[in-house]
C-alpha positions, 0 to 999 in steps of 0.5 A: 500500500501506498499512502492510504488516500484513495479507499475504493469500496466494493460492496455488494450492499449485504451484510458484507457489505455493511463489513468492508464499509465499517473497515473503510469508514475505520481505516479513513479516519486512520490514515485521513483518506477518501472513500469511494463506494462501487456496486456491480450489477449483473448484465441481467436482472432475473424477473420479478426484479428486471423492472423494479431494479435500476442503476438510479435506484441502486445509486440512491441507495449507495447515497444513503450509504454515503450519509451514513459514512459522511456523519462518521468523519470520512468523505465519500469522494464518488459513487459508481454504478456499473453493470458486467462482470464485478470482478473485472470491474472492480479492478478496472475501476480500482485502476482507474480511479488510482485508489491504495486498496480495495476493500471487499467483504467476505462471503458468509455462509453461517454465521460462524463461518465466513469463507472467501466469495467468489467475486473475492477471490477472482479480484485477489487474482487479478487485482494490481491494487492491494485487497483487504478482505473484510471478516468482521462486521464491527471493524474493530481496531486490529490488535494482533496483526500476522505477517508470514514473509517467505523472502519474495518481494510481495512478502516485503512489501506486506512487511512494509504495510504490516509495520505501517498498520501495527503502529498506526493502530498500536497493534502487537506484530508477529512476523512468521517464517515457516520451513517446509517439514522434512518428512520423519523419517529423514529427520530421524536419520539426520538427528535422531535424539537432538532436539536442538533447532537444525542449522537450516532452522538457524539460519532461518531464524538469522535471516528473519531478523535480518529481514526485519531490521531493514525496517523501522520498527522502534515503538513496535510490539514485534516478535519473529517466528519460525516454525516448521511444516505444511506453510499454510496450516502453520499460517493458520495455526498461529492466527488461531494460537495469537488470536490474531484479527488480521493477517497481512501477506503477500501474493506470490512466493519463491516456491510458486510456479511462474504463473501462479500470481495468487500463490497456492499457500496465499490462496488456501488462507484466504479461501479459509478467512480465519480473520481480516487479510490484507493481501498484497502484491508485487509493486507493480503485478503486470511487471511480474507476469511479463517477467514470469512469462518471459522466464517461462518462454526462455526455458522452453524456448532453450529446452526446445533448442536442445532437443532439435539439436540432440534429434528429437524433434518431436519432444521440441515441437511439445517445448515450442507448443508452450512457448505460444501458450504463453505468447502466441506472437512469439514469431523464435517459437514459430520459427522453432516448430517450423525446423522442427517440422522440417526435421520431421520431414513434414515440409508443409507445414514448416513453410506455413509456421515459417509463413506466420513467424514472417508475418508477426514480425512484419506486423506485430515485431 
């Protein structure tokens, strides 16, 4: 998160919504900044409700909301009603308004159990904005605040506004490290009868210190963590053990395949919303998905290279293949199935994907 000045809220106008707006209202007269209130309506109304329900209608209520908010301090800067696909245009919106953080109110189920929506978790995969993810009703103040950090620049940057949010709030910080588990019977093979922490452990331990001394962190109720096992039920465990109210974190990790943006561990906790999450990104996510694209291109492209090279064309055409899944105008993959065919004896095809390869890098290179 930046300076928290712009806070777009995307409300479904439920009890979730009631949720993300309290956090909003919360978070403004924290940080002094403006709200911005969105609703998405479906393309089509079912009957009995096409006739009776409009954008104008829909609008004169988010006014009300509005009031509402205005008589508690914070201003309300806009009011937004649109029509499609809501999680595509909450992000639209977010980036065209150039707002710090989206707020969005979990899915209820029972009410003791509050789960991610599904409109939730498709912003969370899309979303180059920060997401808080609303669990409570009453927005209370955070007063314990987890942080699991695994290295990543997503993970740092959460570290950064895990920091900024603790002090603002006065809130008690932990900052989690968690180790993957060596299965047991390996760990009994290394160190049967020790129960010493391991070296890896060590220097877990060590570089999550380090980590945190590159922020200021004077007047903060901080403590390091680092345990070991399955990383999300760790995340889990920890918030329930510290009873926790929010949790900040990062989109991706080191571990996560080049294309996941919403790391599988980042996933399964929001997906369990044990409390509030914020979630956030690298600095610039659009960045991440050409740089992940760019690698993943490059290793096919290389692994293809070398197969055609030891005469195996066939398995080079596969490696090519994925290099267009990932860009299709990618004009080297054209050009490598094309040789790829040739060495397969299948010439007609090789003069048409040579064809193309001239043609993307006449219009598009």
């Amino acid at each position: 998160m930046r300076e928290l000045k712009k806070i777009l809220v995307a409300t479904d106008l439920q009890e979730a919504g009631d949720s993300c707006a309290a956090t909003a209202v919360l978070l403004a007269q924290a940080f002094d900044s403006r709200i911005l209130l969105l609703h998405v309506m479906p393309d089509i109304l079912s009957d009995p409700w096409a006739d009776e329900v409009s954008p104008e209608s829909v609008a004169a209520l988010l006014e009300e909301w509005k009031l509402r908010i205005e008589s508690g301090g914070p201003s309300v800067e806009d009011i937004a009603v649109l029509r499609g696909k809501a999680s595509y245009l909450i992000c639209q919106h977010a980036e065209y308004k150039d707002v710090d953080l989206i707020v969005l109110g979990a899915s209820q189920r029972r009410t003791s159990d509050v789960r991610l929506g599904v409109t939730a978790g498709r912003v969370l995969r899309n979303s180059v904005k920060p997401v808080w993810l609303a669990a409570q009703t009453d927005a209370a103040p955070p007063t314990a605040i987890l942080c699991p950090v695994d290295g990543s620049w997503a993970s740092r940057r959460a570290l950064g506004n895990a920091i900024r949010l603790a002090r603002r709030f006065d809130a008690r910080l932990t900052v989690l490290r968690v180790r993957e588990a060596m299965p047991e019977v390996y760990a009994r093979m290394m160190r049967p009868d020790d129960p010493t922490p391991s070296r890896e452990m060590r220097k877990l331990r060590a570089s999550l210190n380090a980590l945190v001394g590159e922020y200021d962190i004077d007047g903060i109720n901080l403590d390091t963590q680092v345990r070991e096992g399955v990383a999300h039920a760790e995340i889990l465990s920890a918030v329930a053990e510290l009873t926790c109210d929010l949790v900040v974190m990062g989109t991706e990790g080191m571990s996560n395949p080049p294309r996941a943006l919403v790391g599988s561990v980042t996933e399964k906790v929001t997906r369990a919303m044990p409390c509030s999450i914020v979630v956030v990104s690298e600095e610039d996510v659009l960045a991440a998905r050409l740089r992940a694209a760019m690698a993943s291109i490059q290793r096919h492209m290389q692994e293809g290279e070398s197969l055609l090279r030891a005469g195996n064309p066939l398995e080079s055409l596969a490696e090519y293949e994925q290099c267009l899944l990932e860009e299709p105008t990618y004009a080297p993959a054209w050009e490598g199935i094309a040789a790829a065919y040739k060495a397969l004896g299948d010439l007609n095809k090789a003069d048409r994907c040579k064809e193309w390869a001239q043609q993307i890098r006449q219009t598009i290179w």
